[in-house]
N, C-alpha and C positions, 0 to 999 in steps of 0.2 A: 423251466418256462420257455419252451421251445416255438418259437413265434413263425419257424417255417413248418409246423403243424397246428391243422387245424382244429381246434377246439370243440367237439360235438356237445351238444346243448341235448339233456333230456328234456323230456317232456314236461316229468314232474317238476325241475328245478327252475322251471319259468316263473316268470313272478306271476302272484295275481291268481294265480291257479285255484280252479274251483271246481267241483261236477255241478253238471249243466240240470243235473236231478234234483239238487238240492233246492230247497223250499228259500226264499226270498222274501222280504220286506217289500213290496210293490208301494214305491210312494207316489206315482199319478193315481194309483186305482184307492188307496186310502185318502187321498188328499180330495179325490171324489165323490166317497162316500162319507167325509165327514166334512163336508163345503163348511159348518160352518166353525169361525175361529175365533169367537168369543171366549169369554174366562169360566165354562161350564167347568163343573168340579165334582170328582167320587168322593171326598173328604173335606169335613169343614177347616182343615187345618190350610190347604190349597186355593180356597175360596177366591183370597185376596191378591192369588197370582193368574194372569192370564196366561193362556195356554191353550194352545190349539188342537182340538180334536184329534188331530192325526197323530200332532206329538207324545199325546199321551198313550194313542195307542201301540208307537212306534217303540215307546221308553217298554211298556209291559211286555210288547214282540221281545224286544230286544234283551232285557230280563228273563226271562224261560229260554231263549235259547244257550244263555249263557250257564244259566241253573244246570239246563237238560247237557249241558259239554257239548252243543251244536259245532265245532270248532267251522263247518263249511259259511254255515249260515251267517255266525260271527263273524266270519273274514267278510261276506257277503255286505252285514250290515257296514263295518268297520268302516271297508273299501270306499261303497256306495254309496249305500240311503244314508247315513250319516253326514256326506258332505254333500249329497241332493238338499238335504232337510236344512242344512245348516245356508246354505245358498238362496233357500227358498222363503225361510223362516226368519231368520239371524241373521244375516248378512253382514249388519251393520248394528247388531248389540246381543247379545250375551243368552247362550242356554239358561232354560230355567234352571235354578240354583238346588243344590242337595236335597236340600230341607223341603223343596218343593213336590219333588219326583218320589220322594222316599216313601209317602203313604200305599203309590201303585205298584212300590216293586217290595212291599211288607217289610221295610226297613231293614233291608239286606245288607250289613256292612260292609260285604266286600264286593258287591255291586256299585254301593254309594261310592269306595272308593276309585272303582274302576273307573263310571260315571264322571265323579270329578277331576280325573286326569282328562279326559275331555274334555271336558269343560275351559280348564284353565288354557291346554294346548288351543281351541278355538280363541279362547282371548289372546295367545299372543300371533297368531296367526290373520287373526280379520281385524282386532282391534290395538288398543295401545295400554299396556297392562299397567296398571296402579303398583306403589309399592305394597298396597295390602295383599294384590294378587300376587306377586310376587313370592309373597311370604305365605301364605296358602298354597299356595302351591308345592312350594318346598317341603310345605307338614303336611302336605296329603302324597306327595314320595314318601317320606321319611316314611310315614302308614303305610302304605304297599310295601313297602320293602321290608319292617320290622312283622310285616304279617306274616313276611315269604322268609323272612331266617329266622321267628321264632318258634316256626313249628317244629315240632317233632316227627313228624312225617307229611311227605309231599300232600301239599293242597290239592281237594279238589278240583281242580281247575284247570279248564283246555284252554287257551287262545292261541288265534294264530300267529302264525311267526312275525307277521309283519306288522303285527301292535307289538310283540316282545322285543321288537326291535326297534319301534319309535318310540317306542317308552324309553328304552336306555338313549337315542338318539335326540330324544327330545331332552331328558334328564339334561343332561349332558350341556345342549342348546340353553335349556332356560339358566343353568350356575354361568356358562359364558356371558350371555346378555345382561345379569346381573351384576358381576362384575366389570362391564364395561360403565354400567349403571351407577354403581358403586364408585367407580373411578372419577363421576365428574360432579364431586361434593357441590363444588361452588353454583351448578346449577340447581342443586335442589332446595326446597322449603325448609324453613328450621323447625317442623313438625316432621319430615321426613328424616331429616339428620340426628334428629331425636330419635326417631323408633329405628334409626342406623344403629347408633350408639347401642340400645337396648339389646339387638339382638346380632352380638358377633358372629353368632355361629351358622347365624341362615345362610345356606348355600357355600358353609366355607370348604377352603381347598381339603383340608383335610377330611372335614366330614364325607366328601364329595368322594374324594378316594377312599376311605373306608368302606364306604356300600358297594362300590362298584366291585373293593378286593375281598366282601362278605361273599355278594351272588355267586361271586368263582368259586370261592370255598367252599359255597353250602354246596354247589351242584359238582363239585368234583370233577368237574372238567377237564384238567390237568391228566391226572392221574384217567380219565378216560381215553382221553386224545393219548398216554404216551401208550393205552394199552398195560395198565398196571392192573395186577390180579382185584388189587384192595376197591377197583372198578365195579368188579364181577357183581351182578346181587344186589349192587347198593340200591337202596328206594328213591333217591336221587337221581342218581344217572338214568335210572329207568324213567322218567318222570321227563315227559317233553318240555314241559315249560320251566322247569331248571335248568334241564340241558341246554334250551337254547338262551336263555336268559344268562345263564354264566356264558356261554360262547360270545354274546353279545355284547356281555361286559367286558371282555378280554378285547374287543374290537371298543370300545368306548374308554378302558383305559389305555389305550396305545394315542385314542383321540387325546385323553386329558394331557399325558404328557408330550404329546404335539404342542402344544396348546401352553406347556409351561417352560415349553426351549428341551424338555430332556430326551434329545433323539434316542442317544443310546440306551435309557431304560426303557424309552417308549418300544424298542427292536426287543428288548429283550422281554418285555412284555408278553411277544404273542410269539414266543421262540418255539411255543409245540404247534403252532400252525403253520403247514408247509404250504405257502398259495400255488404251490405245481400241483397241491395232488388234490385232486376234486371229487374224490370219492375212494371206497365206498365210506358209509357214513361209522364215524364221527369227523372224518375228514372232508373238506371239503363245504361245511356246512355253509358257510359264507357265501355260496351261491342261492341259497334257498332264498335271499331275500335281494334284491336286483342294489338299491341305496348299499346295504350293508357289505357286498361284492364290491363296489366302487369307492366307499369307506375306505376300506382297509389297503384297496393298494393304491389309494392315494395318499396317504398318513406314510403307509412304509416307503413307497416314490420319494415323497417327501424328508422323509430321515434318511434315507440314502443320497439324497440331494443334498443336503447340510451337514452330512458326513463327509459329501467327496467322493461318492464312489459312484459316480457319474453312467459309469457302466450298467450298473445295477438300474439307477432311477430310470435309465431309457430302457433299458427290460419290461422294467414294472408297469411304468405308464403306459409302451406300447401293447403291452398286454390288455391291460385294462381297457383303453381305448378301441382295438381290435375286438373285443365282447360290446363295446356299447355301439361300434358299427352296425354288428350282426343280430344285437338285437333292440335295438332302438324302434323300429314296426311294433313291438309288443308294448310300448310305455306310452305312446302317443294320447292313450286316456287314461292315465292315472294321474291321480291327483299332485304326483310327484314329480312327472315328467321336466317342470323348467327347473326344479334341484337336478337332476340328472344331466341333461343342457347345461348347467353353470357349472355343477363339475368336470362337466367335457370337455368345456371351454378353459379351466383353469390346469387342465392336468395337460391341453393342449401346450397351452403358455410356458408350463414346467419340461414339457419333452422340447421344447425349443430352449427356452434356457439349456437345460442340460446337453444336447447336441450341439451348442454352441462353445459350450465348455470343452465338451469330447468329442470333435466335430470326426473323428474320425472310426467311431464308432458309425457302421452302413445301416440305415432304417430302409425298412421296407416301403416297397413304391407307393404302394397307398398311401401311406402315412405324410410319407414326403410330398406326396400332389395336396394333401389337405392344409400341411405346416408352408407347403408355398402361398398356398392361396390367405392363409388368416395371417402368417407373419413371412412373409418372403424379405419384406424391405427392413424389418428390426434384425432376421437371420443376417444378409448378408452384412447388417452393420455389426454385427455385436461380431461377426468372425471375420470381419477385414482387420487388416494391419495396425489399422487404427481403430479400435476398441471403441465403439460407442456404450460408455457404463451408461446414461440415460435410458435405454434401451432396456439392459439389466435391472434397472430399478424399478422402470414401470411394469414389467414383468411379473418382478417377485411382488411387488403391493398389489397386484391384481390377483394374484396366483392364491399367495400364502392363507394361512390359516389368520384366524382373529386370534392372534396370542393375547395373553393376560398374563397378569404379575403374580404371584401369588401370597405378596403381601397388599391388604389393599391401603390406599394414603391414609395415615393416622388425620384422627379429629381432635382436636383441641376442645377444651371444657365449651368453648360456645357452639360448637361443629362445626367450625371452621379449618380450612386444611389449609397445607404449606401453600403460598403463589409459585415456591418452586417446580410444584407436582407437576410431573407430564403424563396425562392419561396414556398418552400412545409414547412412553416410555419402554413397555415391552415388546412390541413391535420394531421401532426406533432402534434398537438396538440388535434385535434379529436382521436389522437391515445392514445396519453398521457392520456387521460380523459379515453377512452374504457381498457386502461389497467391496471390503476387504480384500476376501479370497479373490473374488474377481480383479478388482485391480492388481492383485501380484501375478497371475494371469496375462496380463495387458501387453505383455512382448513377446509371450509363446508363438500366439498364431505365425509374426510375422521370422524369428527364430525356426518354426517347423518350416514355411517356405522357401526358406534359404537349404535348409539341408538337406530338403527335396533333391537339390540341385544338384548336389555334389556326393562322392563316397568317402573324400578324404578332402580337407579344408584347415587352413592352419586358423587358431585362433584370433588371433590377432587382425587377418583380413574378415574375420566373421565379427569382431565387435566395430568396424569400423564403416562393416555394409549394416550393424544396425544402428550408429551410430551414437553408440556407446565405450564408457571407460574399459579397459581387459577384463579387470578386477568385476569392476559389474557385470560384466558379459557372463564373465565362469558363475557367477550366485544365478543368473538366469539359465542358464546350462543348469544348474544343481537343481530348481526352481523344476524345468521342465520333466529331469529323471523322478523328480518327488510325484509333481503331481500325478504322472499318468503311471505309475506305479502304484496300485488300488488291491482293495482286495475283489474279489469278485465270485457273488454268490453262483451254488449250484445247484440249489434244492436244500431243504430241510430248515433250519432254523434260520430266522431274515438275517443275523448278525453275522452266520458263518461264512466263510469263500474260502477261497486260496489266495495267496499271493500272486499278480500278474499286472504285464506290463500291457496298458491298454493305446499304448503307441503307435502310431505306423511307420515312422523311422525308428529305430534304432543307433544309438551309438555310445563311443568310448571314448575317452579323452585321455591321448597318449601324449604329455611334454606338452608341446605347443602346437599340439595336431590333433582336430575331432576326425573321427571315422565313423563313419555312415553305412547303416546295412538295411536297405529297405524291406521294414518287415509287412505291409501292407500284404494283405490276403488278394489272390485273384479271384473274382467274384465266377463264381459259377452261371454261365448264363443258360444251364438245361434249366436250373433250378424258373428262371422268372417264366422260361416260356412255358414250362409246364403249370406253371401256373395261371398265366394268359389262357391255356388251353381248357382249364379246368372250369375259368371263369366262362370263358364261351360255351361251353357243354351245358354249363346251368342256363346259361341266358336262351340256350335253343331248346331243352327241357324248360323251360318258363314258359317259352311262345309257345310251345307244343300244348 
């Protein structure tokens, strides 16, 4: 991940990507030829449901295209007239329901259940989902996905990548909100804590990981990505919508166990995906979709950051961030763009924690004109002498992920739960642990500016310019060789590196005497100007 080259972007791997040929849903031109929105109806089963002319002709478009494997059109409606329609129509209550649409589209089962993955995704997006929703929803996953592993050979069926990917993305979003849901008994009804009781297993952790580690299996991803013969031929692999669908899921289990505190399986999760190498395909795929690109190396950012290996997290995010500078012009209208903004904004937060940490790790000057401007005054406190941990903490609570527990609070025979429970218990303690680290942290800074100073220093006058015991001096001596001795990734599997010292002094403790060897690198300054130069080339090809 070499960040003093630049990163070329094809064409295809932009988000959003469509031909400009392909045949379109037009909702001004149908929303005008069927002005009116009364409850007309093809079937008397529909009668009693209103529904607007357009919708239903949108629902039958929308039906044939997906019948006929339209994948452009689909992405078209997906994108588009779907949340034109939903804006226009729904705003503020709920697509017509299954049962409704099902006469127009010939009671297509695996429409219907397309259909109501929408559906429900719209209720937790514009409205405030019931626990019945909740739990429909979860049985109409649990249906898409037992439809997609119990075949025997690949479904007919094209979608484009960036439903195959909010489908797992959403998956993923509606078990989280549930169990934060879940977590706060004492506010729900004793008809809800009722149909709690009833049904342990909606949304559990385990069920949650079983499907996510079925998609992988069915589509062979694994053994694609390593380039394995047993690959070659398979009717999976060949098959777009498994392939991306397990990739996806490999990218949404690295999310779940983010999300359950296990950094290290969460790395070893997506250990065949190398994020240096961006092509050709089956690598690389995680750019096809712009969320699922910012996904993943924030998650991995993230488990390098609560690993300690500070080096790596500021690779990652600057990486990532450097892609969403240069292409942030292209998201301006998708319906995604302010999740793209919040994660920008959060992975910012995380490259200033972690540069704080490893302050002597050099970022690139763009980076640093953007991290002065949003956090200049938290940077210089959290890396002065005196350790502002306040700073640390509003950070990481703004930054982190919504962790969950993955047992939820027991309910007692009336559904009532302990007064003990802390919903934000597993959070609480992510914080606990991050601030920990930091605090044994809290004398390095001012330990490395003293040894700036000198090449040879007896101990003794160094624990009493930090004005501290000998004894404790040498455990922060011991303290500073641990921490910035990391491992440090170089391509290939997220968990692998080499052993290395990310210090920029160096030294040894001989008797009653440190010795000092400044290992700080000199900065090449052809390297900034030719790149100043590179930038004026473009901005004068721009005016031209």
């Amino acid at each position: 991940m070499d960040l003093d080259q630049e990163e070329e972007i094809a064409v295809d791997d932009l988000p959003n990507f469509r031909f400009e040929s392909a045949k379109t849903f037009d909702v001004e031109q149908a929303a005008a030829a069927a002005p009116d929105s009364s409850a007309t109806s093809w079937d008397d089963t529909v009668k009693h449901y209103e529904m607007p002319d357009v919708i239903r002709s949108f629902i039958v478009f929308f039906h044939k295209q997906v019948t006929d494997r339209n994948v452009y059109e689909v992405h078209s409606i997906y994108e588009t007239s779907f949340n034109k329609l939903s804006d226009r129509y729904y705003k503020n209550s709920v697509w017509p329901p299954a049962e409704a649409i099902s006469p127009l589209v010939d009671s297509d089962p695996q429409f219907l259940l397309l259909y109501k993955e929408l559906y429900y995704r719209h209720i937790y997006s514009k409205l405030q989902p019931t626990l019945e929703h909740r739990i429909e929803s979860w049985r109409n996953y649990c249906a898409i996905f037992d439809l997609l592993l119990d075949a025997k050979t690949p479904l007919a069926l094209e979608l484009p990548n960036q439903w195959l990917w909010d489908m797992i993305d959403e998956f993923i979003y509606q078990f989280q909100t549930f169990w934060q849901y879940r977590a706060r008994p004492r506010s729900r009804t004793e008809d809800e804590l009722a149909r709690l009781k009833e049904m342990p297993e909606t949304w559990s952790v385990l069920k949650v990981l079983h499907y996510l580690q079925a998609l992988i299996d069915k589509s062979h991803i694994r053994a694609h990505l390593r380039g394995e013969p047993s690959a070659v031929g398979n009717p999976f692999v060949a098959s777009s919508l498994y392939t991306m669908l397990g990739y996806f899921s490999l990218v949404g289990l690295l999310r779940v166990h983010c999300l359950l505190a296990d950094y290290r399986l969460a790395l070893k999760v997506v250990e065949d995906i190398d994020l240096a190498r961006k092509g050709p395909a089956p690598h690389g795929l995680f750019t096809r979709v712009t969320l699922c690109h910012i996904t993943i190396f924030y998650y991995v950012g993230w488990c390098y950051l609560m690993l300690r290996r500070y080096t790596d997290a500021i690779k990652t995010f600057s990486n990532i961030l450097f892609y969403i500078a240069r292409t942030k012009q292209y998201h301006t209208r998708s319906y995604q763009y302010d999740q793209i903004l919040k994660k920008n904004d959060q992975m910012y937060a995380l490259l200033a924690v972690a540069a704080s940490l490893s302050p002597q790790h050099a970022l690139d000057e763009n980076l640093v004109s953007t991290l002065r401007d949003k956090y200049a005054d938290r940077m210089s406190r959290m890396q002065s002498n005196v350790v502002d941990l306040a700073c640390f903490e509003d950070l990481f609570t703004f930054a982190c992920p919504k962790f969950i527990s993955p047992v939820p609070p027991p309910l007692d025979d009336e559904g009532k739960t302990s007064e003990k429970y802390n919903p934000q218990e597993a959070f609480r303690l992510q914080l606990r642990l991050f601030m920990v680290e930091v605090a044994q942290q809290k004398l390095l800074p001012t330990i490395r500016s003293y040894l700036k100073l000198y090449t040879t220093i007896g101990i003794p006058k160094l624990a009493a310019l930090t004005e501290v015991e000998e004894a404790t001096f040498r455990e922060h001596l011991q303290c500073l060789k641990h921490k910035t001795h990391t491992l440090s990734w170089a391509g290939g599997a997220p968990l692998t590196g080499s052993w290395a010292s990310s210090a920029e002094v160096d030294f040894f403790v001989d008797g009653e005497v440190a010795h000092v060897a400044d290992t700080s690198l000199v900065r090449k300054h052809s390297d900034y100007f030719l790149k100043q130069i590179n930038k004026l080339e473009e901005i004068i090809s721009t005016l031209k």
